[in-house]
DSSP file (Angstrom, degrees, kcal/mol; ACC not computed):
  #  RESIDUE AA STRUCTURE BP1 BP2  ACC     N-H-->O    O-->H-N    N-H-->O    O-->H-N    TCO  KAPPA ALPHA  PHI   PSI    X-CA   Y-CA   Z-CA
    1    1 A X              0   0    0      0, 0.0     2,-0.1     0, 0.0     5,-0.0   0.000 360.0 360.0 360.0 156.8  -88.9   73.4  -62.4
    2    2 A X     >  -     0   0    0      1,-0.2     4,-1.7     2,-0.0     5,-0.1  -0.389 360.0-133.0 -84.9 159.7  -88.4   74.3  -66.3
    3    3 A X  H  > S+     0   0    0      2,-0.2     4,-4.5     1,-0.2     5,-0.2   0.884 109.5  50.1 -84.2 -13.7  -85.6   72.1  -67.8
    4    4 A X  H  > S+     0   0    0      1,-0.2     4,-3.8     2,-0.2    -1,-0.2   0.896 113.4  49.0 -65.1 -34.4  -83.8   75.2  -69.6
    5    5 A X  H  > S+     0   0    0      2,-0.2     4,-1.2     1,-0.2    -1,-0.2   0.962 115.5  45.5 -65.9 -36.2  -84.1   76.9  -65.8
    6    6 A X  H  X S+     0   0    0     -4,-1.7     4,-1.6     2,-0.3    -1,-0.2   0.923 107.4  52.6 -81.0 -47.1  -82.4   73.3  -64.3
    7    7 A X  H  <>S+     0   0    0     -4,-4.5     5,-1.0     1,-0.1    -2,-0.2   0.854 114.2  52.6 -70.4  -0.2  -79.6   72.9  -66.8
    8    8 A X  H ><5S+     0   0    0     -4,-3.8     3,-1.1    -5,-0.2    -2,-0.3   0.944 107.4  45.8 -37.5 -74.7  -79.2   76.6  -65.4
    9    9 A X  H 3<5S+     0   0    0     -4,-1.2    -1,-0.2     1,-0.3    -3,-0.1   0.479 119.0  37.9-154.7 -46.5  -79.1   75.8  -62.2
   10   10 A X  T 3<5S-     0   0    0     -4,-1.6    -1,-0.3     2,-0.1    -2,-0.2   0.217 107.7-117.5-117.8  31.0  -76.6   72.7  -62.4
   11   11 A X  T < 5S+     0   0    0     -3,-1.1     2,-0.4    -5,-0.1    -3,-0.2   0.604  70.2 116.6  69.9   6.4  -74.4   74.4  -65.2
   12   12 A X      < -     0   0    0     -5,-1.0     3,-0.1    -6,-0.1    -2,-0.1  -0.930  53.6-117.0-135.7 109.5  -74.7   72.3  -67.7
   13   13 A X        -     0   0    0     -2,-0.4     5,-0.2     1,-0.1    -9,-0.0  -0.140  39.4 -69.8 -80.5 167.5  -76.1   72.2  -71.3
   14   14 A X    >>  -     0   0    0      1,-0.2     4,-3.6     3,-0.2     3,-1.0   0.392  32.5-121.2 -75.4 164.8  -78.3   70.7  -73.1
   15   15 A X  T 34 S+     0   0    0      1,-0.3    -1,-0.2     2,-0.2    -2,-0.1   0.304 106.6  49.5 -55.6  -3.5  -78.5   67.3  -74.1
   16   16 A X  T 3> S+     0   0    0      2,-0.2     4,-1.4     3,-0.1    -1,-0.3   0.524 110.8  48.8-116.1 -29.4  -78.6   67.8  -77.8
   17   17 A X  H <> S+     0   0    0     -3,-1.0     4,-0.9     2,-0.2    -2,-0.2   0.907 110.8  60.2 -86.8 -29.9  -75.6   70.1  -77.9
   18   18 A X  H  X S+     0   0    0     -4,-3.6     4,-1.0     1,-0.2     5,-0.3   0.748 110.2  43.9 -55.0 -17.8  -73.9   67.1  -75.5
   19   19 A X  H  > S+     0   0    0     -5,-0.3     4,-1.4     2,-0.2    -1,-0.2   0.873 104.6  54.1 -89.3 -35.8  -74.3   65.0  -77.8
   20   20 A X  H  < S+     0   0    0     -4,-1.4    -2,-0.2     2,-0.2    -1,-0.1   0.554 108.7  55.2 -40.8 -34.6  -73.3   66.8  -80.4
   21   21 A X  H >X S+     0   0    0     -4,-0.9     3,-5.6     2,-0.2     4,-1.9   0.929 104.8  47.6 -52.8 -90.5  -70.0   67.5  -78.7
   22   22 A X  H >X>S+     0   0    0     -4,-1.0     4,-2.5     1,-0.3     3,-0.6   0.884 112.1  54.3 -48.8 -68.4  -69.0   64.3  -78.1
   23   23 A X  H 3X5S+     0   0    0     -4,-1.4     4,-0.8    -5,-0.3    -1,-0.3   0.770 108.0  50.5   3.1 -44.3  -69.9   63.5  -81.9
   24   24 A X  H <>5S+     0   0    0     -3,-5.6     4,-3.7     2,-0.2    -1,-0.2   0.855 113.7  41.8 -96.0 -46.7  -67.9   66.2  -82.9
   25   25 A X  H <X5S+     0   0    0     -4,-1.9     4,-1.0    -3,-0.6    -2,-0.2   0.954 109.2  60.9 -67.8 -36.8  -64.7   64.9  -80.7
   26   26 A X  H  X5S+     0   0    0     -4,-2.5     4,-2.4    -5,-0.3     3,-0.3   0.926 110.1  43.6 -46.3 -55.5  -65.5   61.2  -81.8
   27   27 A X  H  X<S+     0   0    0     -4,-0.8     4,-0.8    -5,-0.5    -1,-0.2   0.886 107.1  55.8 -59.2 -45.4  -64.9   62.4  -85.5
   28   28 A X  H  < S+     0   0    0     -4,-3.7    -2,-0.2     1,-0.2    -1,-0.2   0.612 108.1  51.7 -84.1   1.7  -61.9   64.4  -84.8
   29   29 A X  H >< S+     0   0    0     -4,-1.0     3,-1.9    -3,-0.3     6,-0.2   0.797 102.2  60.9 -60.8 -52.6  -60.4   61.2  -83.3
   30   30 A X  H 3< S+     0   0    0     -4,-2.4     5,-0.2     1,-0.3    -2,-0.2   0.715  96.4  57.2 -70.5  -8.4  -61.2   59.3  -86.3
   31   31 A X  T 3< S+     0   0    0     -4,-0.8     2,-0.3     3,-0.1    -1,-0.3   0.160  76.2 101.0-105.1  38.1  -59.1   61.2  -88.6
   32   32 A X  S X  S-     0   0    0     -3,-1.9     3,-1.5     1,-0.1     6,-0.0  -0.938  81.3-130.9 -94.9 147.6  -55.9   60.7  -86.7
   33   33 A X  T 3  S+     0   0    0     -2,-0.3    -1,-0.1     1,-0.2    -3,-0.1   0.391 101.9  72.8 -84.5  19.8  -54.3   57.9  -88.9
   34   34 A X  T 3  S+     0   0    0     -5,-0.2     2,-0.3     4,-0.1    -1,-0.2   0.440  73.8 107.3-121.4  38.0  -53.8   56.2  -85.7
   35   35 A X  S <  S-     0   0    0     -3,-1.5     4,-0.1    -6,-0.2    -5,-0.0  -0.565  70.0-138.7 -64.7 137.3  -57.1   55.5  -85.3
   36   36 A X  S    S+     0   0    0     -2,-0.3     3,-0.4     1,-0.2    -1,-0.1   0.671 107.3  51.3 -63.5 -30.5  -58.4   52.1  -85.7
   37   37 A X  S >> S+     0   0    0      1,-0.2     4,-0.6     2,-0.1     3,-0.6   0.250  77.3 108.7-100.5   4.6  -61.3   53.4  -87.4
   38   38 A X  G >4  +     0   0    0      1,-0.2     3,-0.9     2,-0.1    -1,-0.2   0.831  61.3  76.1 -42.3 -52.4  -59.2   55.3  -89.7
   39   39 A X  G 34 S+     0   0    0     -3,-0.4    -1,-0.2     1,-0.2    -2,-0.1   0.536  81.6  62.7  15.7 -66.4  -60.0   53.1  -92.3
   40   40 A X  G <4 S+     0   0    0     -3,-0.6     2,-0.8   -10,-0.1    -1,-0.2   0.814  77.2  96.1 -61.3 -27.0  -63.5   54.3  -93.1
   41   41 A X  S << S-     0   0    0     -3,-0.9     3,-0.1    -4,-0.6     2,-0.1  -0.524  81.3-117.1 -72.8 127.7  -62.7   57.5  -94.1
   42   42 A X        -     0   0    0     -2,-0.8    -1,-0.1     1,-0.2    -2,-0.1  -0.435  49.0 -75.4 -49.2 135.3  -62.3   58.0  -97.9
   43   43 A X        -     0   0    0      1,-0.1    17,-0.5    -2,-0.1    -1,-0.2   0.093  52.9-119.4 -47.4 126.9  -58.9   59.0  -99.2
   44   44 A X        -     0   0    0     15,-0.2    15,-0.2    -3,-0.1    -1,-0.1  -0.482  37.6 -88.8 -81.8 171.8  -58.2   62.7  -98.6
   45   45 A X        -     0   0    0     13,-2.6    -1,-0.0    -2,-0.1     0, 0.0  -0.061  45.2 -89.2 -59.2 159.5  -57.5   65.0 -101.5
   46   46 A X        -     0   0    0      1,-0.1     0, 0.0     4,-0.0     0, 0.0   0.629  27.6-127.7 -44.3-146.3  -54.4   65.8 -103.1
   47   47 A X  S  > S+     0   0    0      3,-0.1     4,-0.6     2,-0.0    -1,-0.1  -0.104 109.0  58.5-149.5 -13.6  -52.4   68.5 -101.7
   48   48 A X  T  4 S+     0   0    0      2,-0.2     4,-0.3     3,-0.1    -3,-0.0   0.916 109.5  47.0 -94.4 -37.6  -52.0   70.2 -105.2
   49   49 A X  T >4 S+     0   0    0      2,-0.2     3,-3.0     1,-0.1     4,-0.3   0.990 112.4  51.7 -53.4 -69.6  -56.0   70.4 -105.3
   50   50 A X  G >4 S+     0   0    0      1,-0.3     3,-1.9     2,-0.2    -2,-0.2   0.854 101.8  54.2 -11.3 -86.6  -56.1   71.7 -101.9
   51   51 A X  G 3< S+     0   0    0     -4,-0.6    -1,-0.3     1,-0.3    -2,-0.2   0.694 104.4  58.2 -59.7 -12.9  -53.8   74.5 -102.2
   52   52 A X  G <  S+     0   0    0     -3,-3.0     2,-0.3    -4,-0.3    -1,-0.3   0.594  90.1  90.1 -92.8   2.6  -55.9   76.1 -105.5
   53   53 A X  S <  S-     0   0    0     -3,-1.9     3,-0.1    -4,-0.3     0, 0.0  -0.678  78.4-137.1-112.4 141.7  -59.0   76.5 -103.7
   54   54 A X  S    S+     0   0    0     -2,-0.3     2,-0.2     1,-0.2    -1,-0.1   0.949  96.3   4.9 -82.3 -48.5  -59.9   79.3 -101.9
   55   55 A X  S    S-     0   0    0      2,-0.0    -1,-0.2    -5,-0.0     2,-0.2  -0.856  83.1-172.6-130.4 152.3  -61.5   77.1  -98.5
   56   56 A X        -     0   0    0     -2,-0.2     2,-0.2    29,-0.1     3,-0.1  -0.700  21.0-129.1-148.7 175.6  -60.8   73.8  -99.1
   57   57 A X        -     0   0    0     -2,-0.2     3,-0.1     1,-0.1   -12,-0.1  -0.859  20.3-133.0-128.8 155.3  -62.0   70.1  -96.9
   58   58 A X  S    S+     0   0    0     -2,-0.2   -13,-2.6     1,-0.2     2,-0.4   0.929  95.2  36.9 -44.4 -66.3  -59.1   67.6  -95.9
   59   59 A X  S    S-     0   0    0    -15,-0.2    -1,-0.2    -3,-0.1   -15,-0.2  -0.901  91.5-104.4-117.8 150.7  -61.7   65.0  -97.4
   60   60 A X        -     0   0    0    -17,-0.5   -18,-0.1    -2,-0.4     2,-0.1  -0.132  39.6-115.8 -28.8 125.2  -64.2   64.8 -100.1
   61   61 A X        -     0   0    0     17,-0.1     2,-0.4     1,-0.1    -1,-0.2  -0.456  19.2-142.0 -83.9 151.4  -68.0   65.0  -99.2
   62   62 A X        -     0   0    0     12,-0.2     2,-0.4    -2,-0.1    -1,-0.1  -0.895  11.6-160.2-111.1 141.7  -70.1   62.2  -99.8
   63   63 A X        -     0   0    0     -2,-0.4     2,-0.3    15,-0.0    11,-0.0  -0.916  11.1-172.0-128.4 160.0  -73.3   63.2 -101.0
   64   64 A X        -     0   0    0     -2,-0.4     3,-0.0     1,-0.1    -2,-0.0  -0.981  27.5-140.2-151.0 150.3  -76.3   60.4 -100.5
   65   65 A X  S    S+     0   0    0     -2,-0.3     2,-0.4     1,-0.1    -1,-0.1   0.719  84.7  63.0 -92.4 -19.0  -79.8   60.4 -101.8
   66   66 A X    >   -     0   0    0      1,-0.1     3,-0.5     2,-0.0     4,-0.1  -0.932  53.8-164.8-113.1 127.2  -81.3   58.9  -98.4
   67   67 A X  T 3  S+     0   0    0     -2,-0.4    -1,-0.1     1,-0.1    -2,-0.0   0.724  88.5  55.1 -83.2 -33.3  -81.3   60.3  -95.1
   68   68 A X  T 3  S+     0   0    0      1,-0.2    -1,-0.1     3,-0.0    -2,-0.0   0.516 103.1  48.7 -74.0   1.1  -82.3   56.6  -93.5
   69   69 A X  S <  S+     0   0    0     -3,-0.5    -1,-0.2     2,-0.1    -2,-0.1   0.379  88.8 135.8-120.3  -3.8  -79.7   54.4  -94.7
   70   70 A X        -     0   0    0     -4,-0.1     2,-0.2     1,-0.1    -3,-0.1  -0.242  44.1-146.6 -71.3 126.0  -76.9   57.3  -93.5
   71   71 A X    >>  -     0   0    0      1,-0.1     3,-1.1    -2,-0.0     4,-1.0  -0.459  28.8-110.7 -88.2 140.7  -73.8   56.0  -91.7
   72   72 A X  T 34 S+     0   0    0      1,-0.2    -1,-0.1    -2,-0.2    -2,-0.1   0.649 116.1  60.3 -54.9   8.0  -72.4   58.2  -89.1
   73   73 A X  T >> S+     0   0    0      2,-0.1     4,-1.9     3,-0.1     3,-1.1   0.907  99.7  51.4 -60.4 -57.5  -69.4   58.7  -91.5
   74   74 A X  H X> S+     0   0    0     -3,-1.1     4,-1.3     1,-0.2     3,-1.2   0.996 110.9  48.9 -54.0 -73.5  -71.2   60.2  -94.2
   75   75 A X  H 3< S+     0   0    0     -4,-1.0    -1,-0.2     1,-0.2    -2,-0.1   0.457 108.2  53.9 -83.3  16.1  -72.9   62.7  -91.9
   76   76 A X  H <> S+     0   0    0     -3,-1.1     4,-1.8    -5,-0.4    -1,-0.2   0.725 104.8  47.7-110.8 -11.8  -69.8   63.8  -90.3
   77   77 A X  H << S+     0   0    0     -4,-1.9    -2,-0.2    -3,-1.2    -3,-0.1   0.532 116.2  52.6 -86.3   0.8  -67.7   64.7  -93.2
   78   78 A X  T  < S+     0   0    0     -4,-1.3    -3,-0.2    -5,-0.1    -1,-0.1   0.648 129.3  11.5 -83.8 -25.3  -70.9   66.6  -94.3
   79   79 A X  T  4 S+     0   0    0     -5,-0.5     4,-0.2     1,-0.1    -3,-0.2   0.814 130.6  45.6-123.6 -12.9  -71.5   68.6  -91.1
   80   80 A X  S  < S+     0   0    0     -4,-1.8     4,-0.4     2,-0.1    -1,-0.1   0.174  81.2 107.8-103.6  23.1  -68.2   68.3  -88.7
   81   81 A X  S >> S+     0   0    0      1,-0.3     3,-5.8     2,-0.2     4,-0.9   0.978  81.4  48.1 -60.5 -70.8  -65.7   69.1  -92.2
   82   82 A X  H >> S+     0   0    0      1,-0.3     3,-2.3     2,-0.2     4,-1.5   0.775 108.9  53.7 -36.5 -53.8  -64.9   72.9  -90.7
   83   83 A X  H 34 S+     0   0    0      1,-0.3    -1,-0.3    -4,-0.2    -2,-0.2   0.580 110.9  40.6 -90.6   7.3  -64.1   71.5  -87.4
   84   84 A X  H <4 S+     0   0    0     -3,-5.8    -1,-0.3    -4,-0.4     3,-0.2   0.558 118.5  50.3-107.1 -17.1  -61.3   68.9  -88.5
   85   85 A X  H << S+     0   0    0     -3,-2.3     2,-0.3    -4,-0.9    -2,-0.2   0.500 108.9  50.8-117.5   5.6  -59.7   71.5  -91.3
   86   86 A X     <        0   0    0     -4,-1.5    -1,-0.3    -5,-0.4     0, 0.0  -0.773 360.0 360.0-122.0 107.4  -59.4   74.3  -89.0
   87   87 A X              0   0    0     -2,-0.3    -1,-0.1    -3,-0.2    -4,-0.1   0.365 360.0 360.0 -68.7 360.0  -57.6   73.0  -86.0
């Protein structure tokens, strides 16, 4: 049987978007400050910057020249930003 046709079959999707999920919830955990791992995150922006900006992030993107040496911090205030600053 095909595997798109199996997760059919048991309801369930696929393994790259399950991971991706959990990812995405793992992240919006860490930016409650009473996370342990709270800590990592770089200080968010003011609140007077914030408000002039048409769409704005909580926190400041880290931008990194290397894709191999990237910690899953760095690549989740670059791709999960939207899902922590729109509740």
């Amino acid at each position: 049987m095909l595997y798109t046709s199996m997760l059919y079959a048991a309801n369930i999707s696929t393994l790259v978007r399950r991971r991706e999920d959990i990812s995405q919830k793992f992240f919006r955990d860490i930016t409650q400050p009473s996370s342990c791992l709270h800590h990592l995150l770089p200080a968010p922006r003011e609140q007077s910057l914030i408000s002039r900006f048409r769409t704005y992030e909580k926190f400041p993107r880290i931008y990194i020249r290397t894709r191999r040496y990237c910690s899953f911090v760095n690549h989740a205030l670059n791709n999960y930003h939207d899902k922590i600053t729109n509740p």
